[in-house]
C-alpha positions in Angstrom: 33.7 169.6 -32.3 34.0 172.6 -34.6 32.0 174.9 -32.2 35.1 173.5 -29.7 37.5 174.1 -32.1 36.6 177.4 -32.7 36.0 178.8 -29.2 39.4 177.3 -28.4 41.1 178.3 -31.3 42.4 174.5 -32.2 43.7 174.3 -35.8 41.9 171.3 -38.0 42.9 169.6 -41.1 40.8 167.0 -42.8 42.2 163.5 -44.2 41.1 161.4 -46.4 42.1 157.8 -46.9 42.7 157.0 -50.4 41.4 154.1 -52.2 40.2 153.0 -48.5 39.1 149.3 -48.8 41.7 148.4 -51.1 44.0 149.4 -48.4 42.1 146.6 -46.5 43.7 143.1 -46.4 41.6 139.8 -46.3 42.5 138.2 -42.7 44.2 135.2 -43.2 40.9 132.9 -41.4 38.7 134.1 -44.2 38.4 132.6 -47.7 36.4 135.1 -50.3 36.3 133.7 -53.8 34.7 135.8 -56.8 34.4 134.9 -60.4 36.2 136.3 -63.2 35.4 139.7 -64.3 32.8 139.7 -67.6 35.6 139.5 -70.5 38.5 138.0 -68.4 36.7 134.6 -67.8 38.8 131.7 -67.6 35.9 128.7 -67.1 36.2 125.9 -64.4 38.4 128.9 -62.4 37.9 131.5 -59.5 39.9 134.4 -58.3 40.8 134.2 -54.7 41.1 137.4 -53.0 44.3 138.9 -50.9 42.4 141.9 -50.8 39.0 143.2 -50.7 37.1 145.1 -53.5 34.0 147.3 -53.2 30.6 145.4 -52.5 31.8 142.9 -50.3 29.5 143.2 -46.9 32.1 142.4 -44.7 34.3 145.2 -46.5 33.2 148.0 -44.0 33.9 146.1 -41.0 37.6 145.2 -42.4 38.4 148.7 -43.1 37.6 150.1 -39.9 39.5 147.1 -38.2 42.7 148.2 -39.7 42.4 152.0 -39.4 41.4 151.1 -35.8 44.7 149.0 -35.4 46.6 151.7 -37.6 45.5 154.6 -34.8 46.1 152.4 -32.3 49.8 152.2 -33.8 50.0 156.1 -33.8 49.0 156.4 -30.4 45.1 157.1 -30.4 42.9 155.5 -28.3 39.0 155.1 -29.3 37.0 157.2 -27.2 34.3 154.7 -24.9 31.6 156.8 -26.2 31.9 157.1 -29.8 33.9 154.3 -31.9 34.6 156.9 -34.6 36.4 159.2 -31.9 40.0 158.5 -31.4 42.1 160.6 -29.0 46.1 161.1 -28.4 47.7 163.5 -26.0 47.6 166.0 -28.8 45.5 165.4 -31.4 41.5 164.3 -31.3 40.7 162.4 -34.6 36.9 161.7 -36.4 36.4 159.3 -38.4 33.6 159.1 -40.9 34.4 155.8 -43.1 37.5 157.1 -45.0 37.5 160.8 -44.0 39.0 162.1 -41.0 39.1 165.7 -39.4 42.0 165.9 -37.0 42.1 168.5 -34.7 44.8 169.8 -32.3 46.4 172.8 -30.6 49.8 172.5 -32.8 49.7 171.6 -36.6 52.6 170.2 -36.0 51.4 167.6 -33.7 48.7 166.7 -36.7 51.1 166.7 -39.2 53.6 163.8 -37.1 50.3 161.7 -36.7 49.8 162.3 -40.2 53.0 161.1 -40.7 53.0 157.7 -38.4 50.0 156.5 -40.8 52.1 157.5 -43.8 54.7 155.1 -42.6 52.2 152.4 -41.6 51.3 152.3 -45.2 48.3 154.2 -45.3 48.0 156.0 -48.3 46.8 159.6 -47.3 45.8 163.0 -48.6 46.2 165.7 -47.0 43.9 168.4 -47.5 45.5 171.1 -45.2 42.0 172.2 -43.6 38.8 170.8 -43.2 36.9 172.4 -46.3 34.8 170.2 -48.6 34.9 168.0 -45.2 31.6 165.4 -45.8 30.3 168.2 -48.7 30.4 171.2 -46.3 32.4 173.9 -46.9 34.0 175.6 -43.9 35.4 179.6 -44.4 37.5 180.9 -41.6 35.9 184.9 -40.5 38.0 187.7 -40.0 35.7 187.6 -36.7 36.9 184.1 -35.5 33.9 182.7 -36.1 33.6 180.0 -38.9 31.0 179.6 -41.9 29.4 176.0 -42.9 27.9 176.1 -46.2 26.4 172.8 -48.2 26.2 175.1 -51.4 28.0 171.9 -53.7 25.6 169.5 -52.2 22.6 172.0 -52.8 23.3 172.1 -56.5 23.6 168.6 -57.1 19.9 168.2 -55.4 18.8 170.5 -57.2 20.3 169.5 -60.6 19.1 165.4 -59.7 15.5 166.8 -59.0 15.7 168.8 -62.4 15.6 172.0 -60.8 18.4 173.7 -61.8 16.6 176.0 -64.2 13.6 177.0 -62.2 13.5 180.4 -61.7 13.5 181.7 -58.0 11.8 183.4 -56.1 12.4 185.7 -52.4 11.7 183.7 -49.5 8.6 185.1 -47.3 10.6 184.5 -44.1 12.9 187.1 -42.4 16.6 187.2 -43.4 18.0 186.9 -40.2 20.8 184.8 -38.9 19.6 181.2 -37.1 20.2 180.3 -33.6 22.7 183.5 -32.9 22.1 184.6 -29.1 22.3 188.6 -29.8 22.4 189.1 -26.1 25.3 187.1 -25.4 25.4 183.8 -22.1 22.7 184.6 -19.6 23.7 185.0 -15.9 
């Protein structure tokens, strides 16, 4: 979708969906009981959950039911070959659990679908473009052509491993762009 994006010159903004399964309501046919939390206990009792909290199993399932109804609302319908692909006349929507990256000729157009979830009582933010999308960063090139880097998610591998102090070293193979067709389309 971004190699679309840019060849077409679409404009993209990411979304992501704050405290998402919080957001999510308990259907009314199912009961979910949990105990006290550790200092709060009041013994012989239960809480009875409205809403559900992190670590349920079911959780997942719920949340993507309601941002699925919620788009449905806004005027996106899923896409019959990927569930996590919603599409309106104007604006093409990915979903990865609570992120989305919206995409459309107009902002404009993003920003009233934006706005339809808003009112729905979604609780959004907004982060203009797509950078940081799913740890990657994305930098807009004078050239049109965009730059994906992971350089956040590098670090912290490297700093979980204990790495971050080793000293470097040149890397043996050529420092050449990947996958870049200097030629141009064939015939």
């Amino acid at each position: 979708m971004m190699t679309l994006a840019v060849n077409i010159g679409l404009y993209f903004w990411q979304v992501d969906h704050s405290n998402t399964f919080i957001q999510t309501h308990l259907p009314e046919n199912e009961e979910v009981y949990m105990a006290f939390p550790h200092g709060r206990e009041h013994h012989g009792n239960v809480l009875r959950l409205t809403k559900l909290v992190y670590g349920l199993s079911q959780v997942p399932l719920h949340w993507f039911n309601t941002l699925s109804d919620g788009s449905e609302k806004a005027r996106f319908k899923p896409s019959n070959l990927d569930p996590c692909l919603f599409l309106s006349d104007t604006v093409i929507c990915i979903v990865c659990v609570d992120d989305c990256l919206m995409f459309a000729c107009d902002p404009q157009e993003i920003t009233k679908k934006i706005d339809c979830m808003t009112e729905q009582g979604f609780e959004l933010q907004v982060e203009d473009d797509a950078a940081g999308f799913l740890g990657i960063d994305l930098k807009h090139q004078d050239d049109g052509t965009l730059e994906l880097k992971q350089t956040a998610l590098i670090q912290c591998n490297i700093g979980a491993i204990g790495f971050q102090h080793a000293s470097s070293c040149s890397t043996p193979a050529e420092m050449v762009e990947l996958l870049a067709d200097k030629d141009g389309p064939g015939p």
